[in-house]
Residue, then its C-alpha position, 0 to 999 in steps of 0.5 A: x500500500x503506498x502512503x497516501x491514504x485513499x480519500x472517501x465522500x458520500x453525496x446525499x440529499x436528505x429529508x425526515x430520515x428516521x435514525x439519520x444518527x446511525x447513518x452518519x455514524x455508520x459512514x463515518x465512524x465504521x467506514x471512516x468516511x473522510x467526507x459527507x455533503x449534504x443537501x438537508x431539506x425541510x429537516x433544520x432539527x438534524x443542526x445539532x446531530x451533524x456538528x460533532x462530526x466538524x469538518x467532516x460534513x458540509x451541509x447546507x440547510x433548505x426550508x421547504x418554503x425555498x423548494x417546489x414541490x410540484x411532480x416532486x419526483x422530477x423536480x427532486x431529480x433536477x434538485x439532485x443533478x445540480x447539487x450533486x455536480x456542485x458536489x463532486x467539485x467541491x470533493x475534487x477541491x478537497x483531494x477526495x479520490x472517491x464520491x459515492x451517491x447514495x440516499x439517506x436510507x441506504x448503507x454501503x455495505x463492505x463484505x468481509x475478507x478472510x483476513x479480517x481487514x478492518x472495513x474501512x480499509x477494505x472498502x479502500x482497497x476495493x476501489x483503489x484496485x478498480x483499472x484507473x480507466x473505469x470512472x463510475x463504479x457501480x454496486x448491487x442494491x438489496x432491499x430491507x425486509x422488516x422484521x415488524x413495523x416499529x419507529x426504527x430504521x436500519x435494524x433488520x438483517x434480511x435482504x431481497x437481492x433486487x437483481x432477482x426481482x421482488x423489490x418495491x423500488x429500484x433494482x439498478x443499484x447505486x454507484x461510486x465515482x473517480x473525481x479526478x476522471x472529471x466525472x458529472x451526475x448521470x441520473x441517479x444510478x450513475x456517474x459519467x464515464x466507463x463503468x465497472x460493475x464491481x461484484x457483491x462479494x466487494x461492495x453493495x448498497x442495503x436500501x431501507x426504503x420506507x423503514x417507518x409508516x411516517x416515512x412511507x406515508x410522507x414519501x407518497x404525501x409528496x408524491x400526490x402533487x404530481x400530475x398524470x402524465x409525470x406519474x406515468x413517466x416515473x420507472x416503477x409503479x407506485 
């Protein structure tokens, strides 16, 4: 290994996640996840919760007066296109190697080695050993399967592989990008440039899509503002 130390970021746009404190925490105490920009909406409580973490997040805080929330699943997705842009320079500024785009309610997830290697490290090597042409690397997502609904987010330990289908949202899973291969957003599953599939026994995303009723029903709140013509064109069926 060569002394310089891999540098990570995660780009995420939050809104009234459950437990966000174990999200953060997960990132950036287990995986030691050098950087996180958030885009906070509509969630000015979470103030106190990013603070010990210093430097390590940048986050910048938006009321839900300043955001429009008509056919919120594509003006959600203009929202994201810009912020994640503004992101990755930020993160190319910072001497980030890595970025990954993932939701307030999925964990990366790093399958252990025989060797024992601390996660944080494997996660590292696992992309560091990626060809150097490859700029997007994407990832299997699995789907939470709750035990029992109660006011948790992030405790069940079953998962569907959304690749063999059963999944109630997306199947096309998340994926990381190489900042210095001058990478932009490509949709939400993407970055630009050549990709490489790395496989599960690496790296996965576990997506807890809708872990509380409260959430599930302000996901499909925000939903009900959007037309016929929009729904139709969103990619799975509500």
């Amino acid at each position: 290994e060569s002394g310089k130390k891999i540098k990570v970021a995660i780009v995420t746009m939050v809104n009234q996640q459950p437990n966000f404190k174990f999200w953060l925490d997960h990132h950036l105490r287990n995986l030691q996840i050098d950087l996180i920009i958030l885009r906070v909406e509509d969630t000015p409580e979470y103030k106190p919760l990013i603070k010990p973490y210093g430097n390590k997040v940048i986050a910048s805080f938006h009321s839900k007066k300043e955001i429009d929330l008509k056919n919120n699943y594509f003006g959600q997705m203009d929202r994201q296109k810009v912020f994640v842009n503004k992101s990755i320079e930020k993160a190319k500024k910072l001497g980030m190697d890595y970025i990954f785009h993932i939701d307030s309610d999925e964990l990366i997830y790093v399958q252990p080695d025989n060797d024992k290697t601390p996660r944080h490290i494997l996660l590292r090597k696992n992309l560091d050993e990626v060809h150097p042409d490859y700029s997007c690397i994407h990832f299997k997502n699995f789907e939470a399967v709750f035990p029992k609904m109660d006011n948790k987010c992030f405790n069940t330990s079953r998962f569907i592989d959304c690749q063999k289908g059963q999944c109630l949202s997306y199947a096309n899973g998340k994926s990381v990008g190489r900042v210095k291969n001058g990478i932009e957003f490509r949709g939400c599953h993407y970055f630009s440039g050549k990709v490489f599939n790395i496989g599960d026994d690496k790296l996965a995303v576990l997506h807890f899509d809708s872990c509380t009723y409260d959430k599930w029903k302000s996901k499909f709140n925000l939903l009900k503002d959007t037309n016929t013509k929009k729904l139709n064109e969103i990619p799975f069926p509500f």
